[in-house]
N, C-alpha and C positions, 0 to 999 in steps of 0.2 A: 504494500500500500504506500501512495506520496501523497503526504499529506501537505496544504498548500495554507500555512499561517497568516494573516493580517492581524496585527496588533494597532488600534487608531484610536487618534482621539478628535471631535466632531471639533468643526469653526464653534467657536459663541455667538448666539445668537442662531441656530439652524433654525430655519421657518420650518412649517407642519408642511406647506408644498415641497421644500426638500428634503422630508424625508420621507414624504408619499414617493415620492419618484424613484429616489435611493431604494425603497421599500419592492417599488415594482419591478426595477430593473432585475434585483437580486430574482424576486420570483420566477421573471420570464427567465431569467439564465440557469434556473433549478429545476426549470420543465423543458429544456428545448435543448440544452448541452445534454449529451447521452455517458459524454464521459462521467460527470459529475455522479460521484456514488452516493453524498452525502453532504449538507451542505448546513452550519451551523453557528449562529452568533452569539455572542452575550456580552454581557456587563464582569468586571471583573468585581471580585468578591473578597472586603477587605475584613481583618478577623483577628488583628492583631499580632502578626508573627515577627518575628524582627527580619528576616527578607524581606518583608513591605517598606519599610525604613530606609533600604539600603536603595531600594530603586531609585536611580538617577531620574527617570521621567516615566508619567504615570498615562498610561494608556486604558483609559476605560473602556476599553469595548475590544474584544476579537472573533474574527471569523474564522472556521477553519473550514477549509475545502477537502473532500476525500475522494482519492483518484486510486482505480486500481494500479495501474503504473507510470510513471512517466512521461508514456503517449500519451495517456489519458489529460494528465497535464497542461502539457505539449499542445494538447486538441484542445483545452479548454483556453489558453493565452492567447490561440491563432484564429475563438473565432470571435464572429463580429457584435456578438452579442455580450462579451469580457472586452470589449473594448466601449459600448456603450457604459457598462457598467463601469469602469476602470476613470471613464469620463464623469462619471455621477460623482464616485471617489472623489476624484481631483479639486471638483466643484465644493464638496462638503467639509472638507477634512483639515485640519488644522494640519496631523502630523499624521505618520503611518512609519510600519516598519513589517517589511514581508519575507518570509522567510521558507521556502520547499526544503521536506523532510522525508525522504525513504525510511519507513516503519518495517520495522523487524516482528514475529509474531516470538519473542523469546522470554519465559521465566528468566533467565540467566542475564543479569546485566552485562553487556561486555560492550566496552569500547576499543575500537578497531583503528 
């Protein structure tokens, strides 16, 4: 599995029309990309840990995208409906930070 991370945090001020839009885009792009296996966002969840402390900058919200591999990926950057969407991003977004991850199915932690 590549999993395809956004970590963002919103402009101030987002009006309710952009985040209708922001809102729509994502849907059409989770019914009409075939790669896309899973597609999920939230709010980060603060709870008192001292790694909360340590974050240099605080991203409230992340998406994470689940692709069986690579191509999948790959299919979902190239097509034209992640480029709408990627434009809705741009418009909204204060900051972001995006990061693809190949996932291992392993009890065994090991770093390679």
């Amino acid at each position: 599995m590549v999993i395809h991370i956004v970590l963002f945090r919103p402009k101030p001020g987002l009006t309710v029309p952009e985040q209708i839009a922001l809102e729509q885009s994502v849907t059409k792009v989770c019914q009409e990309v075939p790669s896309i296996k899973r597609f999920r966002v939230g709010r980060r969840v603060l709870h008192g840990r001292d790694y909360e402390k340590a974050m240099v900058e605080n991203f409230p919200y992340a998406a994470v995208i689940e692709f069986d591999d690579l191509e999948g990926l790959q299919s979902y950057l190239q097509h034209p409906l992640h480029d709408d969407l990627a434009s809705r991003f741009t418009e909204v977004l204060d900051t972001e930070l995006i990061y693809d991850f190949k996932m291992e199915e392993n009890k065994n932690f090991n770093v390679d």
